[in-house]
PDB file as gemmi writes it, atoms N, CA and C in Angstrom:
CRYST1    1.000    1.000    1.000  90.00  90.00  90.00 P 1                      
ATOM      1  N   UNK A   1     139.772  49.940  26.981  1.00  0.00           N  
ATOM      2  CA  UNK A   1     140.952  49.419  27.637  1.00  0.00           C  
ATOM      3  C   UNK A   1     140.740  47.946  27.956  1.00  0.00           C  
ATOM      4  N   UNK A   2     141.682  47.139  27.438  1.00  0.00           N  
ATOM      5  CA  UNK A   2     141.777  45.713  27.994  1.00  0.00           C  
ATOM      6  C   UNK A   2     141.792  45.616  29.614  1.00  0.00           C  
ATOM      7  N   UNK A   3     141.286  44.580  30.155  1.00  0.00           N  
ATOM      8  CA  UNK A   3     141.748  44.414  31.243  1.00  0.00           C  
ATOM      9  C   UNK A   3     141.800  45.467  32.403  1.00  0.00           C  
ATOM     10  N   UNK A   4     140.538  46.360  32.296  1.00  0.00           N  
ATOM     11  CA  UNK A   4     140.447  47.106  33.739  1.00  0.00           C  
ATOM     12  C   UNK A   4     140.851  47.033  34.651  1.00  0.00           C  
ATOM     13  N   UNK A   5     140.333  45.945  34.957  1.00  0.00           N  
ATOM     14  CA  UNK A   5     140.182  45.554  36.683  1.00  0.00           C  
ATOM     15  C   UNK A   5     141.167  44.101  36.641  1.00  0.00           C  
ATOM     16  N   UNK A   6     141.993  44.131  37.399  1.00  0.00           N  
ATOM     17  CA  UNK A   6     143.173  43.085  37.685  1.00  0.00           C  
ATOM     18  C   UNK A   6     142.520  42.331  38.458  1.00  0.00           C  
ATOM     19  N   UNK A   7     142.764  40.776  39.144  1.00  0.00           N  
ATOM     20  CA  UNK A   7     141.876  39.904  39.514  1.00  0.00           C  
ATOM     21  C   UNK A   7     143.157  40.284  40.912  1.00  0.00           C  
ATOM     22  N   UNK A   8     142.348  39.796  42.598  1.00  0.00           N  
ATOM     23  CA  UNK A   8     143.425  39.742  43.140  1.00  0.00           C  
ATOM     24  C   UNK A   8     144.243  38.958  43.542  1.00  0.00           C  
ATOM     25  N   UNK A   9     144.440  37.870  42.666  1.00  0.00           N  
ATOM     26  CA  UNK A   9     145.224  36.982  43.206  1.00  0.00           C  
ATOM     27  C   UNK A   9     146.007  37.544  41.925  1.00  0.00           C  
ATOM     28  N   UNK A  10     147.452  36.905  42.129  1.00  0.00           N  
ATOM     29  CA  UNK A  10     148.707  37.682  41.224  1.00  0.00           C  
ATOM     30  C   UNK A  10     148.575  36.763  40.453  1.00  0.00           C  
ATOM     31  N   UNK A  11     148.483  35.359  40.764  1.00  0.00           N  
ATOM     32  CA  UNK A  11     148.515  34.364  39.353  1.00  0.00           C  
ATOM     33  C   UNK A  11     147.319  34.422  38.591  1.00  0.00           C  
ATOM     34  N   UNK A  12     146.430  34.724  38.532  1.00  0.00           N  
ATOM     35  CA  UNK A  12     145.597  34.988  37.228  1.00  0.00           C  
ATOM     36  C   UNK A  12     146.146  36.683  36.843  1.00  0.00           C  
ATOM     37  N   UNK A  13     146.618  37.092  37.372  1.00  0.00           N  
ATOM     38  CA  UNK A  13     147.220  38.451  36.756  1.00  0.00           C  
ATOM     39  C   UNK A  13     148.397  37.815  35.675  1.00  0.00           C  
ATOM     40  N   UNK A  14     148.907  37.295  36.526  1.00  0.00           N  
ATOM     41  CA  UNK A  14     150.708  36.375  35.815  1.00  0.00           C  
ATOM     42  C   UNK A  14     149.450  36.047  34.624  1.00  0.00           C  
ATOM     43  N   UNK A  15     148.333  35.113  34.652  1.00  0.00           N  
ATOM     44  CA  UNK A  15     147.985  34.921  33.228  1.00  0.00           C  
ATOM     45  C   UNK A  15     147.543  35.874  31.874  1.00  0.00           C  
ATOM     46  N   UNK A  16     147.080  37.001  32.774  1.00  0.00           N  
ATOM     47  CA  UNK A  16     146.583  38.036  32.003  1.00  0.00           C  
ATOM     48  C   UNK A  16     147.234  38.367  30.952  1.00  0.00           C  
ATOM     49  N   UNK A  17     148.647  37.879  31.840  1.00  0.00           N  
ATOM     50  CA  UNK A  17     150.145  38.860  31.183  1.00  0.00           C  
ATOM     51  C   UNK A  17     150.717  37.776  29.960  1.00  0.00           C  
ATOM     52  N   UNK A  18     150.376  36.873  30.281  1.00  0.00           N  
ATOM     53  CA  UNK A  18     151.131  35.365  29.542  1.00  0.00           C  
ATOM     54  C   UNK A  18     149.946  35.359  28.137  1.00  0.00           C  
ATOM     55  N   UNK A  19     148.691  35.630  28.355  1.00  0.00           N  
ATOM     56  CA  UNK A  19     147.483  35.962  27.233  1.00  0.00           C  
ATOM     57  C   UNK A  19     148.172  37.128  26.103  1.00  0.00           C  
ATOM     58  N   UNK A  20     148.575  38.453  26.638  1.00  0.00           N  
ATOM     59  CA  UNK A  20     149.263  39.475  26.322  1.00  0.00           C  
ATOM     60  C   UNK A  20     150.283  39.016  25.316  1.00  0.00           C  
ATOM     61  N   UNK A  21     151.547  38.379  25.678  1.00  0.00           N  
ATOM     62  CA  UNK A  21     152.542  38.044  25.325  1.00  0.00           C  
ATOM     63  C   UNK A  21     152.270  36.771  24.394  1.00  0.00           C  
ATOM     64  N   UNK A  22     151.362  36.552  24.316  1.00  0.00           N  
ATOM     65  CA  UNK A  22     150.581  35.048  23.169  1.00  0.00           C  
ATOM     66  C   UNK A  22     150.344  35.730  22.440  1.00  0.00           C  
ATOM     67  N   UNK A  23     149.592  36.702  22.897  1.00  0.00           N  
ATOM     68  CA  UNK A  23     149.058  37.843  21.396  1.00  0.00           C  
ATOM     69  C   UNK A  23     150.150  37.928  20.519  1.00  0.00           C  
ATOM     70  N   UNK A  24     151.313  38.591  20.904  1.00  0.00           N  
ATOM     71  CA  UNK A  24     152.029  39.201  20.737  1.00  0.00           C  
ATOM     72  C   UNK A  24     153.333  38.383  19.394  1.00  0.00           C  
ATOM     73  N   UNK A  25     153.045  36.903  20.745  1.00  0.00           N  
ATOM     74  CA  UNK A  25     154.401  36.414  19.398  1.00  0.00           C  
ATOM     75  C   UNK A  25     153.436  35.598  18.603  1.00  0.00           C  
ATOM     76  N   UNK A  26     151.991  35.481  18.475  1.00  0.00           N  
ATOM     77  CA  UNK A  26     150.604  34.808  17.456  1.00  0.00           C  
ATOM     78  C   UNK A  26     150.958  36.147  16.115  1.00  0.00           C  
ATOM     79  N   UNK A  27     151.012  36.994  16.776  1.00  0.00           N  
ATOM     80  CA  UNK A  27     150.950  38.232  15.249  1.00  0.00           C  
ATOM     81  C   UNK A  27     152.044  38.388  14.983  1.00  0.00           C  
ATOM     82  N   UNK A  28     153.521  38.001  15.774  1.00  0.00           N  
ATOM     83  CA  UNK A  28     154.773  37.668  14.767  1.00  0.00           C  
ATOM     84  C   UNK A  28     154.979  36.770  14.173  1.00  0.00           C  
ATOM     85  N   UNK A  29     154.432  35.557  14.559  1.00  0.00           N  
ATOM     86  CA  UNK A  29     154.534  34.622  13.843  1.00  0.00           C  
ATOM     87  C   UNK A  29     153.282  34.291  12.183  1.00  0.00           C  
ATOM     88  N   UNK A  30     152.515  35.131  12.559  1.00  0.00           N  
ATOM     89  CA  UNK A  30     151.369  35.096  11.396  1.00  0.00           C  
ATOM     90  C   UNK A  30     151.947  36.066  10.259  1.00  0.00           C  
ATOM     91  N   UNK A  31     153.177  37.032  10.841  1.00  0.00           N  
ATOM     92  CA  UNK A  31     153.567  37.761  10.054  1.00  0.00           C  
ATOM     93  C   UNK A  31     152.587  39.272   9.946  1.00  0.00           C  
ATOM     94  N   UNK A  32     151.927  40.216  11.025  1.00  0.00           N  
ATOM     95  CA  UNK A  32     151.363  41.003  11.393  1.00  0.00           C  
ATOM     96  C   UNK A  32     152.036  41.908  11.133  1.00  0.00           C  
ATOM     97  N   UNK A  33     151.157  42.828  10.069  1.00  0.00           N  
ATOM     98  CA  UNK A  33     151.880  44.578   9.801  1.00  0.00           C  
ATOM     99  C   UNK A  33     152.508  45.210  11.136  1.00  0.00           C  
ATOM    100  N   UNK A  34     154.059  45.905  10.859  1.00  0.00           N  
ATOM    101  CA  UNK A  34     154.527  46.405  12.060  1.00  0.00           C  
ATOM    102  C   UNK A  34     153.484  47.548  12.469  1.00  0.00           C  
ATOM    103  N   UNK A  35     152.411  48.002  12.278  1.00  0.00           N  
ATOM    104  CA  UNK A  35     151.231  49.009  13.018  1.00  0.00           C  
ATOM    105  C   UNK A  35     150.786  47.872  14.054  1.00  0.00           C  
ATOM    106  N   UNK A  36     150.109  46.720  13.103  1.00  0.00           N  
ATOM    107  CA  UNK A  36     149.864  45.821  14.662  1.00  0.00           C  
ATOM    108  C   UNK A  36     150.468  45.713  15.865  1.00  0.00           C  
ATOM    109  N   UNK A  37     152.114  44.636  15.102  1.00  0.00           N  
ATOM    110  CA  UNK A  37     152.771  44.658  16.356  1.00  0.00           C  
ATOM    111  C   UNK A  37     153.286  45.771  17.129  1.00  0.00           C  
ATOM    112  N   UNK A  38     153.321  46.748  17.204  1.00  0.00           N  
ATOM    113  CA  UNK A  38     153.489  47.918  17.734  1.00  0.00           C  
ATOM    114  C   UNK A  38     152.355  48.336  18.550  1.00  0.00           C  
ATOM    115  N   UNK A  39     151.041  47.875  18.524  1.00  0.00           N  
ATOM    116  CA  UNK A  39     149.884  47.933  19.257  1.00  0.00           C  
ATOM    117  C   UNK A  39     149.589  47.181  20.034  1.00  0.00           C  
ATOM    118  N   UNK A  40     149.934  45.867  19.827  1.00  0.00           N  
ATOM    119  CA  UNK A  40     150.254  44.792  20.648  1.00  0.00           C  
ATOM    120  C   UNK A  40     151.069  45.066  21.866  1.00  0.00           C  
ATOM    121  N   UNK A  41     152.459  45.280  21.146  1.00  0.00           N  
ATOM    122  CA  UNK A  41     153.385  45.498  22.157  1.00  0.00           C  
ATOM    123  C   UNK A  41     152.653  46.440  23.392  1.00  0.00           C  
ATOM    124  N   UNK A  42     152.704  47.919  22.912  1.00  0.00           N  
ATOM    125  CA  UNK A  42     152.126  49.063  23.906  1.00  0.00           C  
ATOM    126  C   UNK A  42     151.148  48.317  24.246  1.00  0.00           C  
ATOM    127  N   UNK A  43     150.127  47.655  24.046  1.00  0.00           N  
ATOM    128  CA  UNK A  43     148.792  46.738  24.662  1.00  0.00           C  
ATOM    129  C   UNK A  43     149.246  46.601  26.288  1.00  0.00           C  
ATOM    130  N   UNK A  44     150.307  45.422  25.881  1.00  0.00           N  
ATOM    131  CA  UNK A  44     151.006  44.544  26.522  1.00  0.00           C  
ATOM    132  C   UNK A  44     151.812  44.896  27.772  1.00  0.00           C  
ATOM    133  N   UNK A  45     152.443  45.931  27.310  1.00  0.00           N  
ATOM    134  CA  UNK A  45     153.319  46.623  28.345  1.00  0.00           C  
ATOM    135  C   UNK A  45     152.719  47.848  29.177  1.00  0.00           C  
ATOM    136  N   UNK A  46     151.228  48.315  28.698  1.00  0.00           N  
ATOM    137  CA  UNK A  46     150.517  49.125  29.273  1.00  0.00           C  
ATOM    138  C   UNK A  46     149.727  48.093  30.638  1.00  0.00           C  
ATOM    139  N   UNK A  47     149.468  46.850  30.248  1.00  0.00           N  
ATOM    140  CA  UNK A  47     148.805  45.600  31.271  1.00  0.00           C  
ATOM    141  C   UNK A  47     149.937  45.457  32.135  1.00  0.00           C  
ATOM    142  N   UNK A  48     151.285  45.086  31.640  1.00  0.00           N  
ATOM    143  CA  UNK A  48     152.380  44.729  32.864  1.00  0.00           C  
ATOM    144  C   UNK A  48     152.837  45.798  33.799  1.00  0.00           C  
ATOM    145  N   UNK A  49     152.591  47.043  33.197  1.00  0.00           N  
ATOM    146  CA  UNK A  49     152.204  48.218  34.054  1.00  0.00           C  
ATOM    147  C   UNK A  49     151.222  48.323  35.217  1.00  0.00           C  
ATOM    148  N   UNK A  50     150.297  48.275  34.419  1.00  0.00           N  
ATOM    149  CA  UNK A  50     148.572  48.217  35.320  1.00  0.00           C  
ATOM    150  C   UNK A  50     148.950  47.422  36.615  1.00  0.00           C  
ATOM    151  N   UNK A  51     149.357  45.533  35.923  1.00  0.00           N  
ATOM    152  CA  UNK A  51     149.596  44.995  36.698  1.00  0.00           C  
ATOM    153  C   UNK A  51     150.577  45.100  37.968  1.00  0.00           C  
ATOM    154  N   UNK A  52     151.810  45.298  37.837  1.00  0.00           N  
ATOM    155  CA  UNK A  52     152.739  45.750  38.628  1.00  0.00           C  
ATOM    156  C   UNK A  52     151.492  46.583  39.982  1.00  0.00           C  
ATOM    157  N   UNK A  53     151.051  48.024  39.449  1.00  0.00           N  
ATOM    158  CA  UNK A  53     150.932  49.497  39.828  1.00  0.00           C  
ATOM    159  C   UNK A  53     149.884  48.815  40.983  1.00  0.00           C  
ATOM    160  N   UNK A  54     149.062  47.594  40.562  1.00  0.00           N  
ATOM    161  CA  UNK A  54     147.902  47.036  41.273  1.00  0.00           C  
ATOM    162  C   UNK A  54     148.351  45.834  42.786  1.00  0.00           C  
ATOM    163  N   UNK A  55     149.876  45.672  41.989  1.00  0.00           N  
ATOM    164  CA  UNK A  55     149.697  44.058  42.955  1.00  0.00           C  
ATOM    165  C   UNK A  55     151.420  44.627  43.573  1.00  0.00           C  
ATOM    166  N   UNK A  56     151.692  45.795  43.402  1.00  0.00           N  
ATOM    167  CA  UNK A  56     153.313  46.620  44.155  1.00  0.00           C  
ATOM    168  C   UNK A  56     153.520  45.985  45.311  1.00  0.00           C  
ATOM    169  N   UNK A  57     152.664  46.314  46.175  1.00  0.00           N  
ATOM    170  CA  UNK A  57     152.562  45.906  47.568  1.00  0.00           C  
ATOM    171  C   UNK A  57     152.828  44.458  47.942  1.00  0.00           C  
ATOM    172  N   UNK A  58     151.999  43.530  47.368  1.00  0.00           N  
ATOM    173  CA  UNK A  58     151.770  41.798  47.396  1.00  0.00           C  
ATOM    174  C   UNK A  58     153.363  41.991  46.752  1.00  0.00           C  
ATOM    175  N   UNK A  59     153.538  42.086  45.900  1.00  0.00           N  
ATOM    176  CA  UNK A  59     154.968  41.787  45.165  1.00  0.00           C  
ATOM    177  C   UNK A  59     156.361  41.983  45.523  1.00  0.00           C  
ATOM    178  N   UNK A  60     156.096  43.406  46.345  1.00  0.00           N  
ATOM    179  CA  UNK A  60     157.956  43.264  46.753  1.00  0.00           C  
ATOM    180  C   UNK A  60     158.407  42.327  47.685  1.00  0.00           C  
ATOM    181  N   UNK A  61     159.478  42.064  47.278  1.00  0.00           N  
ATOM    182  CA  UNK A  61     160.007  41.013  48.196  1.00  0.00           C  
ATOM    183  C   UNK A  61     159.949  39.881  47.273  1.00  0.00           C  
ATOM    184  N   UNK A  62     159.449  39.792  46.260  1.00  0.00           N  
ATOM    185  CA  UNK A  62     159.033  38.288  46.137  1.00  0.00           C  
ATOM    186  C   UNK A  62     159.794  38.311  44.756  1.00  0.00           C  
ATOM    187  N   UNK A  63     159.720  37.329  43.608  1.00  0.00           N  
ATOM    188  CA  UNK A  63     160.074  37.486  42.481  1.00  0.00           C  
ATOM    189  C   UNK A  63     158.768  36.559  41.299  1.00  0.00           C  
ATOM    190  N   UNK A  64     158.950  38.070  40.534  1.00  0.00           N  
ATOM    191  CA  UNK A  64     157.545  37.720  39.433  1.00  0.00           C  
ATOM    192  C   UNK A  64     157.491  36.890  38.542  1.00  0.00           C  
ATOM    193  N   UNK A  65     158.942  36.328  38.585  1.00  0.00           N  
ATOM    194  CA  UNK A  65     159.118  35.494  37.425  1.00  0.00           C  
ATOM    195  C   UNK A  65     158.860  34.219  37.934  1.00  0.00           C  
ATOM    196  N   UNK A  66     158.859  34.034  39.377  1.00  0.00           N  
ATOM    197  CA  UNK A  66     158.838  32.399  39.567  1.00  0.00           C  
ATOM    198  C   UNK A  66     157.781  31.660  38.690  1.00  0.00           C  
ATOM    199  N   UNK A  67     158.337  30.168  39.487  1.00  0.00           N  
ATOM    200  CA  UNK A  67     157.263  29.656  37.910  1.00  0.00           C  
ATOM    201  C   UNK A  67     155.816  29.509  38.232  1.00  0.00           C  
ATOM    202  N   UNK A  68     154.786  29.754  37.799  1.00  0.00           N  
ATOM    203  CA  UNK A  68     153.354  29.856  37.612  1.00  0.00           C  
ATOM    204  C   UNK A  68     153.019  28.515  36.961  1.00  0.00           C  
ATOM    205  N   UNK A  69     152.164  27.816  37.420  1.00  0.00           N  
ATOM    206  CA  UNK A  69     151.051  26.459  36.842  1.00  0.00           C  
ATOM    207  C   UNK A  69     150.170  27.238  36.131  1.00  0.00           C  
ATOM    208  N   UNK A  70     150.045  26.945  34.676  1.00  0.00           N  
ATOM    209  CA  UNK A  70     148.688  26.976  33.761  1.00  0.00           C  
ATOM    210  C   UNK A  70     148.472  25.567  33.212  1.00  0.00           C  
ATOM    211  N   UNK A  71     147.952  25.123  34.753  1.00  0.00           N  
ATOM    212  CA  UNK A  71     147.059  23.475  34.412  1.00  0.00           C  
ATOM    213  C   UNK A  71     145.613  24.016  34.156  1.00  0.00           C  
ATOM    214  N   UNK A  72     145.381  25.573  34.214  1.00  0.00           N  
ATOM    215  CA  UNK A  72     143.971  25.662  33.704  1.00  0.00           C  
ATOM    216  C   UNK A  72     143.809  26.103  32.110  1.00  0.00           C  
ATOM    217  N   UNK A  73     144.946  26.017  31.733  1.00  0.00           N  
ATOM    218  CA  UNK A  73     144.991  26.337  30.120  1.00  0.00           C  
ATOM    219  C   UNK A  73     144.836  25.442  29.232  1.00  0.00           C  
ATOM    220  N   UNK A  74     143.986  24.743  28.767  1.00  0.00           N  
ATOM    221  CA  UNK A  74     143.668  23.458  27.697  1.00  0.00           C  
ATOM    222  C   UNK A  74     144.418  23.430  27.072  1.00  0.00           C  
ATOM    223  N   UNK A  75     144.961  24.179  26.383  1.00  0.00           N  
ATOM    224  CA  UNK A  75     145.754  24.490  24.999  1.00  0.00           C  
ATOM    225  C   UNK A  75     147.074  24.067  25.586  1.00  0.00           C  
ATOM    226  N   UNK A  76     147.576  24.387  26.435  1.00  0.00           N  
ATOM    227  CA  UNK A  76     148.412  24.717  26.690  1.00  0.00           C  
ATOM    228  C   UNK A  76     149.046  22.839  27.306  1.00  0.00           C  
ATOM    229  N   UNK A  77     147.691  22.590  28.005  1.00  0.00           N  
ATOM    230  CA  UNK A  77     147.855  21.217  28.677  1.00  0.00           C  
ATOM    231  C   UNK A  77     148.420  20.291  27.691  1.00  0.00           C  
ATOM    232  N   UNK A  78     147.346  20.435  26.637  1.00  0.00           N  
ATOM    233  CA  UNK A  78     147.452  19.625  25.414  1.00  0.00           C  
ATOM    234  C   UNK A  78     148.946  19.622  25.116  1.00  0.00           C  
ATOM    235  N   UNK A  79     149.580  20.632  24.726  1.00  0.00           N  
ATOM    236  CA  UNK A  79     150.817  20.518  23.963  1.00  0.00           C  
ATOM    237  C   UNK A  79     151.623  19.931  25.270  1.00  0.00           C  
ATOM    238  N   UNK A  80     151.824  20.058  26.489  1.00  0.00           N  
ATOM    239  CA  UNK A  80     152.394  19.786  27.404  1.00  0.00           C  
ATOM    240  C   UNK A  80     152.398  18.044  27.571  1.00  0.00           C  
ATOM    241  N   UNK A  81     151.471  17.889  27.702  1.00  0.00           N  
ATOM    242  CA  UNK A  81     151.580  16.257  27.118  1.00  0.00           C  
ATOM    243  C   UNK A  81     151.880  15.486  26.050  1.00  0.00           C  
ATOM    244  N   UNK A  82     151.857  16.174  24.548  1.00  0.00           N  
ATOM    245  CA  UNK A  82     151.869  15.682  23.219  1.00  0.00           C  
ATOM    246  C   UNK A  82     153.513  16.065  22.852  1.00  0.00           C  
ATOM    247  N   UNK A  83     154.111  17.416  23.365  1.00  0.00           N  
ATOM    248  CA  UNK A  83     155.376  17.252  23.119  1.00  0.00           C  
ATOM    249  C   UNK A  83     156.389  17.095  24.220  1.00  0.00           C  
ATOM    250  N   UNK A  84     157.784  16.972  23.846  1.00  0.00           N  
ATOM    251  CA  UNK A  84     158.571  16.819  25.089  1.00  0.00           C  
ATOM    252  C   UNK A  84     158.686  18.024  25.861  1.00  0.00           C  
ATOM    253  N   UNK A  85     159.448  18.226  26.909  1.00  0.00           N  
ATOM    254  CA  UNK A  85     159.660  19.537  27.472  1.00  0.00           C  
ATOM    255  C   UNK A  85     160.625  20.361  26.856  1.00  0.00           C  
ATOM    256  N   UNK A  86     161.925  20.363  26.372  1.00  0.00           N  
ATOM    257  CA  UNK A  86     162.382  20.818  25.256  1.00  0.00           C  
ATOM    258  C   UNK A  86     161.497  21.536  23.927  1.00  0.00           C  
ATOM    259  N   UNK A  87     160.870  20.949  23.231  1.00  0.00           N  
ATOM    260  CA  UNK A  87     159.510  21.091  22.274  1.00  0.00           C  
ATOM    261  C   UNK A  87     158.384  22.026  22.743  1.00  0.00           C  
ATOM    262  N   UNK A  88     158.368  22.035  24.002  1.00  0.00           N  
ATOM    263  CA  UNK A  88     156.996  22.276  24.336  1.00  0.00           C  
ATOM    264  C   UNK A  88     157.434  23.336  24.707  1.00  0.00           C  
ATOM    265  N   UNK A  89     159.023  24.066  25.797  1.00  0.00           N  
ATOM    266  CA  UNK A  89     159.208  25.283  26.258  1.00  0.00           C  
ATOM    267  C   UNK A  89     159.616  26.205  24.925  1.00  0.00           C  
ATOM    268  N   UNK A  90     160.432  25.625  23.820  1.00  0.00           N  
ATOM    269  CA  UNK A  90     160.490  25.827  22.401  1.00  0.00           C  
ATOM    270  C   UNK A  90     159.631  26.790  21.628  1.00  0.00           C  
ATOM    271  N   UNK A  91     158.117  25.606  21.966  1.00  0.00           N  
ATOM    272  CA  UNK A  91     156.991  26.701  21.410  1.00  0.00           C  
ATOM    273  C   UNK A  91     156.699  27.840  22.372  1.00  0.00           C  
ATOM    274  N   UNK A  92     156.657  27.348  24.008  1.00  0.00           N  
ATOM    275  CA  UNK A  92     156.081  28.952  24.178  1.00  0.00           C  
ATOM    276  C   UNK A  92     157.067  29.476  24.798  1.00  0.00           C  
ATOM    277  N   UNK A  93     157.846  30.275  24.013  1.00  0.00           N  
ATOM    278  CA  UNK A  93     159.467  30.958  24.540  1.00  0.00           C  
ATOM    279  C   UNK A  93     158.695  31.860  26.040  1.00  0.00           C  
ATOM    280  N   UNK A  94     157.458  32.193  26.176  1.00  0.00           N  
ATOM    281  CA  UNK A  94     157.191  33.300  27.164  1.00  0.00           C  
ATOM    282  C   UNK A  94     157.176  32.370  28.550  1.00  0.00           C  
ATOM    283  N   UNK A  95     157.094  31.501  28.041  1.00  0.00           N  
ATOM    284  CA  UNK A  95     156.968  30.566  29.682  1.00  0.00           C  
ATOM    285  C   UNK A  95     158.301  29.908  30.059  1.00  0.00           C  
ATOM    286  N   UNK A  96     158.453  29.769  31.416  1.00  0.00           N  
ATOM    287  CA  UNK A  96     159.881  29.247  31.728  1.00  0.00           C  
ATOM    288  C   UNK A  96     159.983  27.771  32.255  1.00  0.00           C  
ATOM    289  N   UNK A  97     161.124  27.444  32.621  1.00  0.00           N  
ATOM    290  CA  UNK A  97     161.408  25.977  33.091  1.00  0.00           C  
ATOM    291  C   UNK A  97     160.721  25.874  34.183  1.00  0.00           C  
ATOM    292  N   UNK A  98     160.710  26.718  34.963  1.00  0.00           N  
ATOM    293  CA  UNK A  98     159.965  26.939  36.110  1.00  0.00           C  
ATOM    294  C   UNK A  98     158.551  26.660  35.987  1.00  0.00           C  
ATOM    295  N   UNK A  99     157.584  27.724  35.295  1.00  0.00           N  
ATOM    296  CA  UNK A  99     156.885  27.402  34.961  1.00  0.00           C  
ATOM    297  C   UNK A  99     155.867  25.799  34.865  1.00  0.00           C  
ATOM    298  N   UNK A 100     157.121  24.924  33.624  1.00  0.00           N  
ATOM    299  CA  UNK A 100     156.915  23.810  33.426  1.00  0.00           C  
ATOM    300  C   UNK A 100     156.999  22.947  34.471  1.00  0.00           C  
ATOM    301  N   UNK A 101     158.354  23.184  35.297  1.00  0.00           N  
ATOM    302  CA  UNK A 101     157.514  22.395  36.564  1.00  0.00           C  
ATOM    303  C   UNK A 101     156.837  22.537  37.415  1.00  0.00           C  
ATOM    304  N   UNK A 102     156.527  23.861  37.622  1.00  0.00           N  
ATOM    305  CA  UNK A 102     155.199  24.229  38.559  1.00  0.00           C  
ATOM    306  C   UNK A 102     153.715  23.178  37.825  1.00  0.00           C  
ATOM    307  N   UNK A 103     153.972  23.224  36.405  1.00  0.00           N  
ATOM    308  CA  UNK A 103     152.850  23.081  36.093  1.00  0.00           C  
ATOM    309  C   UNK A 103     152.599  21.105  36.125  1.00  0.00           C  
ATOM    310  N   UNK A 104     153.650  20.644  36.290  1.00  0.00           N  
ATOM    311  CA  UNK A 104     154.088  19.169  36.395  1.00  0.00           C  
ATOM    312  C   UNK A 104     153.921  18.550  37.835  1.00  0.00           C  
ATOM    313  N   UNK A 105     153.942  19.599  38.596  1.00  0.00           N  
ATOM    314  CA  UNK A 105     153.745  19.407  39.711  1.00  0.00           C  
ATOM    315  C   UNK A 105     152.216  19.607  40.430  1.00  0.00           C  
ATOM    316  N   UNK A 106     151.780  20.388  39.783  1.00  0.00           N  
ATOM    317  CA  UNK A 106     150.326  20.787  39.911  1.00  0.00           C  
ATOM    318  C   UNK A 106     149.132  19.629  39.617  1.00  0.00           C  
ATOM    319  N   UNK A 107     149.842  18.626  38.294  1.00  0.00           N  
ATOM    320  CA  UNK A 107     149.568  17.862  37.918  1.00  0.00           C  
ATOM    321  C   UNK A 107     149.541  16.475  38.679  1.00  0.00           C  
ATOM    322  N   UNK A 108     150.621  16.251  39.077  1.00  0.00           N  
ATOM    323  CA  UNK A 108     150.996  15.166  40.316  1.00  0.00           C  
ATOM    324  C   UNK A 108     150.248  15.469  41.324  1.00  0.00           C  
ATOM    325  N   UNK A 109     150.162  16.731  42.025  1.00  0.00           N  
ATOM    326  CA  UNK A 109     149.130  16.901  42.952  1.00  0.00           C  
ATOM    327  C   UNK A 109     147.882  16.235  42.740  1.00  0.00           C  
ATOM    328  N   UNK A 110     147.611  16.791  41.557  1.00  0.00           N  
ATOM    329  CA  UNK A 110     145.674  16.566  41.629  1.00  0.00           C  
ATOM    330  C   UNK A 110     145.757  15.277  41.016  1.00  0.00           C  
ATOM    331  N   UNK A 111     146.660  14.404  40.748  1.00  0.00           N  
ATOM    332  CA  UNK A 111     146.384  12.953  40.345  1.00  0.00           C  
ATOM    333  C   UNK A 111     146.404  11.992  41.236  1.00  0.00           C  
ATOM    334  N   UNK A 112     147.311  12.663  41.972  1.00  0.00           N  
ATOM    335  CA  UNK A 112     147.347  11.733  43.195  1.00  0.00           C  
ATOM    336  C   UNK A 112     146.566  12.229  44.677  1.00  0.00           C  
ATOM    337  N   UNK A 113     145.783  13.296  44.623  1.00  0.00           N  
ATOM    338  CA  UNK A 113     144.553  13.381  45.852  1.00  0.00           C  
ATOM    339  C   UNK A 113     143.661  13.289  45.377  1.00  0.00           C  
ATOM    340  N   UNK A 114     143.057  12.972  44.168  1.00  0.00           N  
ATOM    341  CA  UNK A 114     141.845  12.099  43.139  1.00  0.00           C  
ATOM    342  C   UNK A 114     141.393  13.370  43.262  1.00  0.00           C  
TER     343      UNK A 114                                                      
END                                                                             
């Protein structure tokens, strides 16, 4: 089983889930036998399960979609700077506007308290 043990803070969970969903549209876009993506998927939706079943409590009330900073994602940084925001939410349809400015903002933070 992927991903046993859920971390307890919800935003490295939120990443667990965003890793999941990379998988997911990496083997549609490579063009992955439907046995894969079908394993993927159940992967995927068996973790947003897990996750939910682990973090219920921390979560109600709140909403899961808000936007999440992955200023710890290299990959991710990279394209965030090299393309526009249009371009850049484009490529990763799983992440939101929100997201992008959480993660713009995260950025301004730590540039400007050195």
């Amino acid at each position: 089983t992927k991903h046993p043990w859920f971390p307890r803070n919800t935003h490295l969970g939120h990443c667990i889930i965003d890793e999941e969903i990379g998988e997911i549209a990496k083997d549609i876009n490579d063009g992955a036998p439907m046995s894969q993506l079908l394993r993927e998927v159940a992967q995927g939706a068996v973790t947003c399960i897990r996750f939910l079943e682990h973090h219920e409590d921390e979560l109600l009330g709140t909403s899961v979609c808000s936007g999440h900073s992955f200023i710890d994602d290299a990959d991710k940084l990279r394209d965030f700077f090299q393309l526009s925001k249009d371009e850049f939410l484009a490529s990763y349809s799983y992440l939101t506007e929100e997201d992008y400015e959480a993660t713009r903002e995260a950025i301004i933070e730590k540039t400007t308290m050195g």
